[in-house]
C-alpha positions as CSV (number, residue, x, y, z in Angstrom):
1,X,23.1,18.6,-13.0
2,X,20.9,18.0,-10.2
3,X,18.3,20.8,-9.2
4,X,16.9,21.7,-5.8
5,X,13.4,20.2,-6.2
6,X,15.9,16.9,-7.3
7,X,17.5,17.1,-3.7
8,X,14.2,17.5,-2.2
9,X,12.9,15.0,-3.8
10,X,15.8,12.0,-3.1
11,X,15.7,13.0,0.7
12,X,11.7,12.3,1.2
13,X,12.3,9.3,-0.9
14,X,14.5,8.1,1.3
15,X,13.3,9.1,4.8
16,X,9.9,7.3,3.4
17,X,10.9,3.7,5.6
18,X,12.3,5.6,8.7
19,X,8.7,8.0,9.0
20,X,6.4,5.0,8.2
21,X,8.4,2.8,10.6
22,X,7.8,5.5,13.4
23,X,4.1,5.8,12.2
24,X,3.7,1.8,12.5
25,X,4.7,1.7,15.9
26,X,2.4,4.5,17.1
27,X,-0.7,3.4,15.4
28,X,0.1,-0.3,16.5
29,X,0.6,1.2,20.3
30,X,-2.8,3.4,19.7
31,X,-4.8,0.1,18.1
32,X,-7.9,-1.4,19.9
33,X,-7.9,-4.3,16.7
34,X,-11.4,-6.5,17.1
35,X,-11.5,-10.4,14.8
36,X,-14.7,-8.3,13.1
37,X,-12.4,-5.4,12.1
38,X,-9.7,-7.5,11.3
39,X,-11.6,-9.9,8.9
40,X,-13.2,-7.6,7.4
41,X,-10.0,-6.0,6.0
42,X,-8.2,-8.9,5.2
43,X,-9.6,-9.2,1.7
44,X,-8.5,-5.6,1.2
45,X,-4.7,-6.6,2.5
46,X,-4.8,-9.8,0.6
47,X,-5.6,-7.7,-3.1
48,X,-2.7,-5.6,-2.5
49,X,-0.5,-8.6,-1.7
50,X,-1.8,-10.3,-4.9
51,X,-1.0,-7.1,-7.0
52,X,2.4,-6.8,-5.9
53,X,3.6,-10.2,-6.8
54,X,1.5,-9.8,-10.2
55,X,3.6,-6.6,-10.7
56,X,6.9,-8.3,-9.1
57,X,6.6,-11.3,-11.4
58,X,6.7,-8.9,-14.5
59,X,9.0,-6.5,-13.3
60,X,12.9,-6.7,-14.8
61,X,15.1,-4.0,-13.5
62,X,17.7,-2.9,-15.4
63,X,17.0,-5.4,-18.0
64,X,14.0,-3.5,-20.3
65,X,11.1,-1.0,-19.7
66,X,8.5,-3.4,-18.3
67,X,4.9,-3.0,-19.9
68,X,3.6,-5.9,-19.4
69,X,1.3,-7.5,-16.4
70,X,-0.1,-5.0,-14.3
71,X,2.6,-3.0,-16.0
72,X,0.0,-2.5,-19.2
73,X,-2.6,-0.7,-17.0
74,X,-0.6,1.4,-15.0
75,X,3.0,2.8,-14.2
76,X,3.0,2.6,-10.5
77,X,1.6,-0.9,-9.3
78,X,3.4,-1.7,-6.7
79,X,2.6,1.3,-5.0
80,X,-1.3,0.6,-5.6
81,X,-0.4,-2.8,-3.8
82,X,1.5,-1.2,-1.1
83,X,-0.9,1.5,-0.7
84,X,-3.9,-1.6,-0.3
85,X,-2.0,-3.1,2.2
86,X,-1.3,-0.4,4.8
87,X,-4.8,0.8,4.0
88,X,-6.1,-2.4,5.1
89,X,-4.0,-2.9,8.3
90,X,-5.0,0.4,9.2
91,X,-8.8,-0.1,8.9
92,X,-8.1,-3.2,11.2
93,X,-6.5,-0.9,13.9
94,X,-9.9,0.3,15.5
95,X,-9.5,3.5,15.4
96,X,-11.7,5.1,12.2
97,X,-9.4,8.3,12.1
98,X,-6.1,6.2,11.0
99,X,-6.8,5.1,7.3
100,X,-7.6,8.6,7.0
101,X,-4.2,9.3,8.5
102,X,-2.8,6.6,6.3
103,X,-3.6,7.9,3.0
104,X,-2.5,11.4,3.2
105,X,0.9,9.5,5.1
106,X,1.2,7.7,2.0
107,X,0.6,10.3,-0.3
108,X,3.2,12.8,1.0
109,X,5.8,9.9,1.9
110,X,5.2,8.0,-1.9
111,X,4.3,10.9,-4.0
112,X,8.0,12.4,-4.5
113,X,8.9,8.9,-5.0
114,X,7.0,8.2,-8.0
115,X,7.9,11.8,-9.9
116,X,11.5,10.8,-8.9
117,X,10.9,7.4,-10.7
118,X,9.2,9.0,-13.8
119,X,12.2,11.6,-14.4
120,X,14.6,8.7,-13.7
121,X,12.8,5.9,-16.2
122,X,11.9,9.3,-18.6
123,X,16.1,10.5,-18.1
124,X,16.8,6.4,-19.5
125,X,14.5,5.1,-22.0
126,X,13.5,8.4,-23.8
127,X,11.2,8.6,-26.2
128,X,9.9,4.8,-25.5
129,X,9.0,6.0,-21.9
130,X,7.8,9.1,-22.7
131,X,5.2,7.3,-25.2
132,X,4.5,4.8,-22.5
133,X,3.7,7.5,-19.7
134,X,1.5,9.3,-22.1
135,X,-0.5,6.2,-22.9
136,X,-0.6,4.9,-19.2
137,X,-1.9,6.2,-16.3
138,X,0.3,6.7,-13.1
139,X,-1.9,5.0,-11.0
140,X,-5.5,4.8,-12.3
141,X,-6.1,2.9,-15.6
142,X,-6.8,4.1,-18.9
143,X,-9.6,2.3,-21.4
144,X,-7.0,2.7,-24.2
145,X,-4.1,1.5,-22.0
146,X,-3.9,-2.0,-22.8
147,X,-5.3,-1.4,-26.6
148,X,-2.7,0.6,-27.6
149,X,0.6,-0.7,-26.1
150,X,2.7,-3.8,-27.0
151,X,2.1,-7.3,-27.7
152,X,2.6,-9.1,-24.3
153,X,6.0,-10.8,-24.9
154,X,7.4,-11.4,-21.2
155,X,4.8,-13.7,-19.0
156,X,4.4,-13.7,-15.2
157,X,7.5,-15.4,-13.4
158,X,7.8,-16.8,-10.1
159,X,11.5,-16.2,-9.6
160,X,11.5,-12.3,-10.8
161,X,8.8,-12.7,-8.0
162,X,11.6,-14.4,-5.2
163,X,14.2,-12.1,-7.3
164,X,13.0,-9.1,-5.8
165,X,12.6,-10.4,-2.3
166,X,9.0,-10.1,-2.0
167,X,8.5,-13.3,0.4
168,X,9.5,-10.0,2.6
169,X,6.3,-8.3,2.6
170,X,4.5,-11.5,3.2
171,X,6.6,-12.1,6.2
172,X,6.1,-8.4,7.7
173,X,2.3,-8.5,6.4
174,X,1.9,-12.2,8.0
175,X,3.8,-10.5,11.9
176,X,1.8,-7.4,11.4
177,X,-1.9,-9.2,10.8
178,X,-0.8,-12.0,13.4
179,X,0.2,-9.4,16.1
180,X,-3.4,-7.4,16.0
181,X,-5.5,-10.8,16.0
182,X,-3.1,-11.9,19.5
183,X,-4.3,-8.0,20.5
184,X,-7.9,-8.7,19.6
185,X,-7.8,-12.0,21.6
186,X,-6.0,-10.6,24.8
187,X,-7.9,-7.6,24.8
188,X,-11.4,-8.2,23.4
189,X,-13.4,-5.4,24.6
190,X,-10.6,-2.6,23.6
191,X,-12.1,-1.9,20.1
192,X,-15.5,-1.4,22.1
193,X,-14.2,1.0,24.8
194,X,-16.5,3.9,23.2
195,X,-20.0,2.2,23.3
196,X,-20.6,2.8,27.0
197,X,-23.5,0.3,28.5
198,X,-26.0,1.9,30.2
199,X,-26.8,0.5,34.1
200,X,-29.9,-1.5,34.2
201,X,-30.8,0.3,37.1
202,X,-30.4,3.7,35.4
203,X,-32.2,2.6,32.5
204,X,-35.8,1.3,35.1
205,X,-35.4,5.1,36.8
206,X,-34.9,6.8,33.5
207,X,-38.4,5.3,32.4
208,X,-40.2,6.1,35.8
């Protein structure tokens, strides 16, 4: 039977891509991107890309309880990926309020996701993912995480990988990145704006 926090639950989960669609387009509208800001996030963007096809070429839906990979460390990776990602794009935006914004965004928005994927995963495996939630962390690691689960039997994949459609979030990672660095270069004073220069003349009658 399914419970009021249940409903509550399935409708943030799914009005998750409609809010952070909206959100994208105002803090891309609101950016003043610089190259400095945007390099200097790109490592940031480029882990979380690189933990989400380590966790997407582990991950078989449907098919078992995947504990392997990233899997083995914690329950949620792909959102740790996902979360890496916007947190980087946002840091390139400019504006040092937004990654702020970002994280308690993606908190609220992926938050009643994950509990709805732990009742759902606890509701079909049991006992075998109630053992594995209690060993593994959510989303931070535990020392005896890896020590105390199963022999790796299932090895990294690159067609679960293009299974799950990732090449996706390369494309809309590759548009987003590409889109700030054309703003940076048409606009290359706009992440500046707020360090007004001084006139040289004011500064001679200022020391008079």
């Amino acid at each position: 039977m399914t419970t009021p926090s249940d409903r509550v639950l399935v409708w943030l989960s799914r009005w998750r891509v409609n809010l952070g669609t909206v959100l994208t387009i105002v803090a891309m509208a609101a950016a003043r991107p610089g190259h400095p800001e945007i390099l200097r996030a790109m490592p940031l963007v480029l882990l979380g890309v690189a933990i989400r096809i380590w966790a997407r070429g582990h991950l078989d839906r449907r098919e078992r309880l995947t504990q392997t990979g990233p899997y083995r460390l914690v329950r949620h990776p792909l959102y740790i990926g996902s979360f890496l990602i916007g947190l980087g794009v946002s840091a390139m935006l400019g504006r040092w309020f937004v990654p702020l914004l970002f994280t308690a965004t993606y908190v609220a928005m992926y938050l009643p996701k994950a509990i709805r994927e732990d009742r759902y995963l606890s509701a079909r495996y049991g006992d075998e993912y109630r053992a594995y939630a209690a060993r593994v962390g959510a989303i931070v690691p535990r020392l005896s995480a890896a020590a105390g689960g199963p022999a790796p039997s299932i090895r990294f994949e690159w067609r679960r990988v293009f299974g799950h459609r990732e090449w996706k979030t390369w494309l809309g990672v590759a548009a987003v990145v590409g889109v700030l660095w054309v703003m940076a270069s048409v606009f290359p004073g706009a992440s500046r704006t707020s360090h007004v220069r001084v006139p040289e003349r004011a500064v001679r009658l200022s020391r008079t």
